[in-house]
N, CA, C, O and CB atoms as a CASP TS submission, in Angstrom:
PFRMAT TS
TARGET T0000
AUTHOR 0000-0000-0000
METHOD Language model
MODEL 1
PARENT N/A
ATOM      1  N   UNK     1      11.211  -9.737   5.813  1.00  0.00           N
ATOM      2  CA  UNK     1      11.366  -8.316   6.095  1.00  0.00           C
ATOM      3  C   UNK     1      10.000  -7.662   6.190  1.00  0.00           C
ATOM      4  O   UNK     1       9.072  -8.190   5.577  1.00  0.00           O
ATOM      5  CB  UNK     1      12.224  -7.628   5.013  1.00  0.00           C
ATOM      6  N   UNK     2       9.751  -6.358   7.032  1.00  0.00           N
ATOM      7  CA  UNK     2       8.715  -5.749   6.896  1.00  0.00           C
ATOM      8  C   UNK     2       8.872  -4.531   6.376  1.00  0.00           C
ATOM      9  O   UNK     2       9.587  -3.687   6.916  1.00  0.00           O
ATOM     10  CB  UNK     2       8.128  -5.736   7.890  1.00  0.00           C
ATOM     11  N   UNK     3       8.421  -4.389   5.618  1.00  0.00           N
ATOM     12  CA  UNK     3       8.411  -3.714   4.218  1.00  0.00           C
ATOM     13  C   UNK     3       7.367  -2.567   4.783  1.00  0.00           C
ATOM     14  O   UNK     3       6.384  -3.017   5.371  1.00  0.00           O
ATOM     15  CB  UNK     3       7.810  -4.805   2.713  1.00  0.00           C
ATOM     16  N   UNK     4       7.465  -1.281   4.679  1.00  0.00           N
ATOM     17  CA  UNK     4       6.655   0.071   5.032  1.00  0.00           C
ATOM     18  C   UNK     4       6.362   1.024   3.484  1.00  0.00           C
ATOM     19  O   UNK     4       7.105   1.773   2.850  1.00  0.00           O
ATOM     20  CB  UNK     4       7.771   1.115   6.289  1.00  0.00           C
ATOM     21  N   UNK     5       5.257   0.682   3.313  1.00  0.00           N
ATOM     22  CA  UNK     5       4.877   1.480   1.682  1.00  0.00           C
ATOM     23  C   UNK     5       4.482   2.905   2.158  1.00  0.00           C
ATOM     24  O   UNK     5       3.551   2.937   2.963  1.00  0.00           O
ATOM     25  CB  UNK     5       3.298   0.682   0.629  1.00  0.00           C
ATOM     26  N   UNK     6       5.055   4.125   1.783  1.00  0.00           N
ATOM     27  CA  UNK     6       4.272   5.365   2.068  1.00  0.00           C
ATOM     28  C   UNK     6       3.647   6.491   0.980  1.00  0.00           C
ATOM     29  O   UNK     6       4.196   7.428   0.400  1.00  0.00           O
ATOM     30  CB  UNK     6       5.139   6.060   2.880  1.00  0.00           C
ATOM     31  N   UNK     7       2.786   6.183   0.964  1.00  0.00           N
ATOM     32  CA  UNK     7       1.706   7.028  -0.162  1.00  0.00           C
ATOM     33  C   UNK     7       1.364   8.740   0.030  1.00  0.00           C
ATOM     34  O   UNK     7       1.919   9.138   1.054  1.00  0.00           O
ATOM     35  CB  UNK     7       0.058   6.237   0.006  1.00  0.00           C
ATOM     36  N   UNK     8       0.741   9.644  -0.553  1.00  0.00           N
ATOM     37  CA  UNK     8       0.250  10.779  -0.338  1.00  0.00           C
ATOM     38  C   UNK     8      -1.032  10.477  -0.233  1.00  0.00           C
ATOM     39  O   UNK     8      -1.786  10.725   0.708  1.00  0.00           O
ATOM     40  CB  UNK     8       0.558  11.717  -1.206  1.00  0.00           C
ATOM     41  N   UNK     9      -1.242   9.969  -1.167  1.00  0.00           N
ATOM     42  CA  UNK     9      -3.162  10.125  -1.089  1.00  0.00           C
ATOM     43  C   UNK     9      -3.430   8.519  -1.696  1.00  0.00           C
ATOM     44  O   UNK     9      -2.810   8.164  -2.699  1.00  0.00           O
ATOM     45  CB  UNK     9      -4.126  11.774  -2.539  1.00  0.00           C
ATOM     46  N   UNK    10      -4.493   7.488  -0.945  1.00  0.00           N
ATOM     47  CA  UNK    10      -5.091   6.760  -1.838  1.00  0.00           C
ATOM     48  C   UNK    10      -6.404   7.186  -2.211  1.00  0.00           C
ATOM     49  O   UNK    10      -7.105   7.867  -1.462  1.00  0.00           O
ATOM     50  CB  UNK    10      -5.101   5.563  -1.439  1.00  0.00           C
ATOM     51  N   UNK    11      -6.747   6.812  -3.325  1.00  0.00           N
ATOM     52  CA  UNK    11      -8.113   7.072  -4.048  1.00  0.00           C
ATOM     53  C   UNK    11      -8.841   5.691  -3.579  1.00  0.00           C
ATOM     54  O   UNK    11      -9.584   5.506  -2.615  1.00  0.00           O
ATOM     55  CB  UNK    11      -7.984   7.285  -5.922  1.00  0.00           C
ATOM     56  N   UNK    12      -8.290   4.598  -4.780  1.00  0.00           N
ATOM     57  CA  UNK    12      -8.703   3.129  -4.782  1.00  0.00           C
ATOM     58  C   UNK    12      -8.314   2.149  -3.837  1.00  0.00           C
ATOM     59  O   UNK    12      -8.941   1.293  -3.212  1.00  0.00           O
ATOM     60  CB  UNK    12      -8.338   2.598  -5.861  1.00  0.00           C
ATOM     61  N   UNK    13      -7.409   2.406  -3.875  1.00  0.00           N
ATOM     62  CA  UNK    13      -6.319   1.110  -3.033  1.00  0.00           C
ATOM     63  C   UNK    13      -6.023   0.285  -3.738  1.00  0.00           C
ATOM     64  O   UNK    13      -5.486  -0.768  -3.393  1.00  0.00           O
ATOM     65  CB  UNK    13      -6.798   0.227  -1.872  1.00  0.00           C
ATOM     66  N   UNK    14      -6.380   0.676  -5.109  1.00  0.00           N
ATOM     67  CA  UNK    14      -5.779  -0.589  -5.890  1.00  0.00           C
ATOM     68  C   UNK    14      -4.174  -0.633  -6.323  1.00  0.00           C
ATOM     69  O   UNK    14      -3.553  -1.635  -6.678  1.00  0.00           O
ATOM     70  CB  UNK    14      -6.604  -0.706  -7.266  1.00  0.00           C
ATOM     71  N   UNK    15      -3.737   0.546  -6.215  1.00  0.00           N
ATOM     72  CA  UNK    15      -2.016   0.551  -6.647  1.00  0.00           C
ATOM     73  C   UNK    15      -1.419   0.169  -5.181  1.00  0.00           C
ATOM     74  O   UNK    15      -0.346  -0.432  -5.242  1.00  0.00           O
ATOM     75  CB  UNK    15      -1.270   2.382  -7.300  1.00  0.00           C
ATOM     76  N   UNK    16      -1.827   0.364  -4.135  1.00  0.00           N
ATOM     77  CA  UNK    16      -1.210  -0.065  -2.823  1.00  0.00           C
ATOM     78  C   UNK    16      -1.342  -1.837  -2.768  1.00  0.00           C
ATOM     79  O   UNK    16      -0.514  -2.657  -2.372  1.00  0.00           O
ATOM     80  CB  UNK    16      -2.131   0.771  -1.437  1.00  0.00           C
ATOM     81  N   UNK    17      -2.415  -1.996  -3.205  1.00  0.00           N
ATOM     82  CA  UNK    17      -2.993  -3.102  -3.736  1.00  0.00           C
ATOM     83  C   UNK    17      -1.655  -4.459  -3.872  1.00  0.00           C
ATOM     84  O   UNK    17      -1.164  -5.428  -3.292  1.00  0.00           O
ATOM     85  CB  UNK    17      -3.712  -2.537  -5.284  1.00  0.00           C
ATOM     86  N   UNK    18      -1.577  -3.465  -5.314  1.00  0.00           N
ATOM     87  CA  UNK    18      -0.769  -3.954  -6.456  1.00  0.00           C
ATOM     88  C   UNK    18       0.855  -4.313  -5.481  1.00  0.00           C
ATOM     89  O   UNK    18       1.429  -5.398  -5.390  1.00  0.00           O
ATOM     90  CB  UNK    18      -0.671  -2.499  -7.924  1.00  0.00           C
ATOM     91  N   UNK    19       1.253  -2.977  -4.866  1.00  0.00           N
ATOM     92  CA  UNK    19       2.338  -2.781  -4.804  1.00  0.00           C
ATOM     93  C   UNK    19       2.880  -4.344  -3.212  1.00  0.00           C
ATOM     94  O   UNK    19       3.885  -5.010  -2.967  1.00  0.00           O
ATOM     95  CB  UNK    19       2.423  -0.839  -4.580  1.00  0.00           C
ATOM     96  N   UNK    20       2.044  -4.259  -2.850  1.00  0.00           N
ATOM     97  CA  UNK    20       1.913  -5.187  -1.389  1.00  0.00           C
ATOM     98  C   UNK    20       2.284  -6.421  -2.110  1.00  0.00           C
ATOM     99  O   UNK    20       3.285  -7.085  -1.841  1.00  0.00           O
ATOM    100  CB  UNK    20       0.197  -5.307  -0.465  1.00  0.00           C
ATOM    101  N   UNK    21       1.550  -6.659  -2.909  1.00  0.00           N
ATOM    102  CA  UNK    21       1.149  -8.249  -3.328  1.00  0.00           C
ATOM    103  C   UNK    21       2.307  -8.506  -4.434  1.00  0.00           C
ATOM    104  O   UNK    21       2.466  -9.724  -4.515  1.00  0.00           O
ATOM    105  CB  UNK    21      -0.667  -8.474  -4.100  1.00  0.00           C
ATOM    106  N   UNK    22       3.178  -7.813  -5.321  1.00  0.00           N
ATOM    107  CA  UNK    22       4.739  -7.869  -5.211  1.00  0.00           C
ATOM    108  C   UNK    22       5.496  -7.969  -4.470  1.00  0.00           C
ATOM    109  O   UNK    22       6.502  -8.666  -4.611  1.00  0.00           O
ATOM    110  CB  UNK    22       5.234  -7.222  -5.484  1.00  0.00           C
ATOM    111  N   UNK    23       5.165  -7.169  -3.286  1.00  0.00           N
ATOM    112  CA  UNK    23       6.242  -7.039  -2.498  1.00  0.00           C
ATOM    113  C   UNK    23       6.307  -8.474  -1.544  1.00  0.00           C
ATOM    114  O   UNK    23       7.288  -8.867  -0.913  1.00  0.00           O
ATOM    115  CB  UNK    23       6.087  -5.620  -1.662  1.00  0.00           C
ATOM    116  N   UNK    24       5.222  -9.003  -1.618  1.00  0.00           N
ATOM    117  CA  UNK    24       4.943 -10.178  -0.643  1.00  0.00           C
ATOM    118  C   UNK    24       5.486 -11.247  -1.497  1.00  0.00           C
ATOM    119  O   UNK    24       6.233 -12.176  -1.192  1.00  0.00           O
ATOM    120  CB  UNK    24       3.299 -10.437  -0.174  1.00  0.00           C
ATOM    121  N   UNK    25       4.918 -10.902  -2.722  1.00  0.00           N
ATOM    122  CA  UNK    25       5.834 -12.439  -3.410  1.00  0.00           C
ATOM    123  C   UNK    25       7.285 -12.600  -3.714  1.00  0.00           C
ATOM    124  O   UNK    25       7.856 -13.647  -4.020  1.00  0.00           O
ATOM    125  CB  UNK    25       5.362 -12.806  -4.851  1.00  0.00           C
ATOM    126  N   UNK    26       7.863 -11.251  -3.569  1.00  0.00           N
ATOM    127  CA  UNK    26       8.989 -11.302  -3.810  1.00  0.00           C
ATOM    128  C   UNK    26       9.925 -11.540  -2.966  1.00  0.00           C
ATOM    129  O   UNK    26      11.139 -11.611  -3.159  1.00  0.00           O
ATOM    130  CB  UNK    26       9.181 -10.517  -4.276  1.00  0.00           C
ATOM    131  N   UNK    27       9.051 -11.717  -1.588  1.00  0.00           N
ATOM    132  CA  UNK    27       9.607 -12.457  -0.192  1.00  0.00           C
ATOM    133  C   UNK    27       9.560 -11.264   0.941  1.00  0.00           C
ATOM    134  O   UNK    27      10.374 -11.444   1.848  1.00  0.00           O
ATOM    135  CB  UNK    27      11.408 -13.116  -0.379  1.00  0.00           C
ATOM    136  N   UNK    28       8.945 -10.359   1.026  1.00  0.00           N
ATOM    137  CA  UNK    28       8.650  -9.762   2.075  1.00  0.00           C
ATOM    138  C   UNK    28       7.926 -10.186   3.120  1.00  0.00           C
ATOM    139  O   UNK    28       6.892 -10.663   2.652  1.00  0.00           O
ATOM    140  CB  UNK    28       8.252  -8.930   1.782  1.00  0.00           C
ATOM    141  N   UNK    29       7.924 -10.268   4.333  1.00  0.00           N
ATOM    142  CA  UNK    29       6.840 -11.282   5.412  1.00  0.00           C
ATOM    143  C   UNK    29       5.752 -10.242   5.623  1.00  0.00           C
ATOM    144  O   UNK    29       4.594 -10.579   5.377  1.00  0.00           O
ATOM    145  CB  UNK    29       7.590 -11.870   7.210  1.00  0.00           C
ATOM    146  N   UNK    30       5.986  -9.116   6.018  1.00  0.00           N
ATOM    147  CA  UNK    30       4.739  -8.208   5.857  1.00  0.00           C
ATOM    148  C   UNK    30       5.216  -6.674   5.452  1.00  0.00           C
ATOM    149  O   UNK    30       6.262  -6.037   5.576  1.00  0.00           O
ATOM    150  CB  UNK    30       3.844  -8.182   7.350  1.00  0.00           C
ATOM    151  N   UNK    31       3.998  -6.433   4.942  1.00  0.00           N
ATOM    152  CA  UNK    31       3.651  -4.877   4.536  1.00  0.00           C
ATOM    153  C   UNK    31       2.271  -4.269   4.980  1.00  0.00           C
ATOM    154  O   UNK    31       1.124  -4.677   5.165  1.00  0.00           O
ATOM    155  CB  UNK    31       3.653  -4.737   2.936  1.00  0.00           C
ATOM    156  N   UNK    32       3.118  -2.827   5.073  1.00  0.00           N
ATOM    157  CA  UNK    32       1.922  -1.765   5.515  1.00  0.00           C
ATOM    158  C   UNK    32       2.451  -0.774   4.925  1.00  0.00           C
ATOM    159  O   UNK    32       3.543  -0.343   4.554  1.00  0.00           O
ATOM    160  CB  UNK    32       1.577  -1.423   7.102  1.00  0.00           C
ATOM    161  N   UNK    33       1.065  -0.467   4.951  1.00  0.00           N
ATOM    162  CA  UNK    33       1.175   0.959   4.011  1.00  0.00           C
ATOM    163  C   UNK    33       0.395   2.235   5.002  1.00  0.00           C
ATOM    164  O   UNK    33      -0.295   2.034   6.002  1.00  0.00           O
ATOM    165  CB  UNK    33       0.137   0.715   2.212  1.00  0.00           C
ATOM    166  N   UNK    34       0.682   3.346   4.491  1.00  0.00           N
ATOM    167  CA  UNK    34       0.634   4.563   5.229  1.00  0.00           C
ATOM    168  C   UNK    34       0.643   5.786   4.500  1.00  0.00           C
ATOM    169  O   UNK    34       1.622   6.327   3.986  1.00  0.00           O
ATOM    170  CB  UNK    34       1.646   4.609   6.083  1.00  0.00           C
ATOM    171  N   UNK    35      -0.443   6.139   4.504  1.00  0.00           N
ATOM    172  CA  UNK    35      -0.771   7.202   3.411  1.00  0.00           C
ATOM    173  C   UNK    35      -1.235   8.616   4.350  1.00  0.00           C
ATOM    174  O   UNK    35      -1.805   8.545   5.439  1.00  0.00           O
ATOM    175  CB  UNK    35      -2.188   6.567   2.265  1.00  0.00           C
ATOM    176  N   UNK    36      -0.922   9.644   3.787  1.00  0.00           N
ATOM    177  CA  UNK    36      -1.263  10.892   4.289  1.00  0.00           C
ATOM    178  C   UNK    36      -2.695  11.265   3.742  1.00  0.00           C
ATOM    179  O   UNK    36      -3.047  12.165   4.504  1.00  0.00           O
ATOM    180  CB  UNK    36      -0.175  11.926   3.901  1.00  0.00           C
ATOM    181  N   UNK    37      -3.537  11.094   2.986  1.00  0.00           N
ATOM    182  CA  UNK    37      -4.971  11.514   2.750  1.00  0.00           C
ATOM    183  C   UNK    37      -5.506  10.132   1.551  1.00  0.00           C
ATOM    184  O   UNK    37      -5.123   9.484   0.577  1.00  0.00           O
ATOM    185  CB  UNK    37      -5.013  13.428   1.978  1.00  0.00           C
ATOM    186  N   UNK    38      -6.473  10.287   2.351  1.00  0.00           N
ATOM    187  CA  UNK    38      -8.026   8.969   1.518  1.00  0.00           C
ATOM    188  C   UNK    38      -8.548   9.817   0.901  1.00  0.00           C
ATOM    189  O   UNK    38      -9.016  10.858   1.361  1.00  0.00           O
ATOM    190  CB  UNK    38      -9.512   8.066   2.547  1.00  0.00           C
ATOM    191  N   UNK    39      -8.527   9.411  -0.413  1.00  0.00           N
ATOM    192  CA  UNK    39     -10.215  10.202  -1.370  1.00  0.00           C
ATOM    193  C   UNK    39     -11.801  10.032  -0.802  1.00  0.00           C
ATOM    194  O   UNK    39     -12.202   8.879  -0.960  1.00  0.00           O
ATOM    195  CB  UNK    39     -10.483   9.300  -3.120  1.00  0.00           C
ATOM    196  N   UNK    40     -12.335  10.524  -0.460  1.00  0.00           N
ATOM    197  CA  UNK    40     -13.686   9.895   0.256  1.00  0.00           C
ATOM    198  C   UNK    40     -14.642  10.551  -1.253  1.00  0.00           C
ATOM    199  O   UNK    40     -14.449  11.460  -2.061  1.00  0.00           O
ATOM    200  CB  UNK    40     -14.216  10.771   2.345  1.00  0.00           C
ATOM    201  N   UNK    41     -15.564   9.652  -1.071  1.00  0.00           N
ATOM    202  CA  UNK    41     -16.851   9.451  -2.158  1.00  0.00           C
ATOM    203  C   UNK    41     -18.056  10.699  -1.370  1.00  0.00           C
ATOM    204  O   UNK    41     -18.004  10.843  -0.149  1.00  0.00           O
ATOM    205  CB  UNK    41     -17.630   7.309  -2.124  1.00  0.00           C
ATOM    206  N   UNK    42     -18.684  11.204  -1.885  1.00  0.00           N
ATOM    207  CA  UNK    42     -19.679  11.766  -1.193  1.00  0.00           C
ATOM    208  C   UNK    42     -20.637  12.386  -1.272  1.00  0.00           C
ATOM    209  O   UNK    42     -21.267  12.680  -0.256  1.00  0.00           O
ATOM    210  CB  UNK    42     -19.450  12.181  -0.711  1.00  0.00           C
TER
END
């Protein structure tokens, strides 16, 4: 299955991270994710 993650904001990417790499082992064939705003550093 392709699995669609949708976020508000990533900061890290580490919880999208997280959430993919469950979702993949738990037998998803792919994921994407799609977020409405990036934290930028600056």
């Amino acid at each position: 299955a392709h699995i669609v993650l949708v976020d508000d904001l990533v900061t890290t990417g580490a919880t999208c991270h997280e959430a993919a790499r469950v979702l993949k082992r738990a037998g998803a064939a792919e994921v994407t994710v799609v977020a409405a705003g990036r934290t930028m550093r600056v």
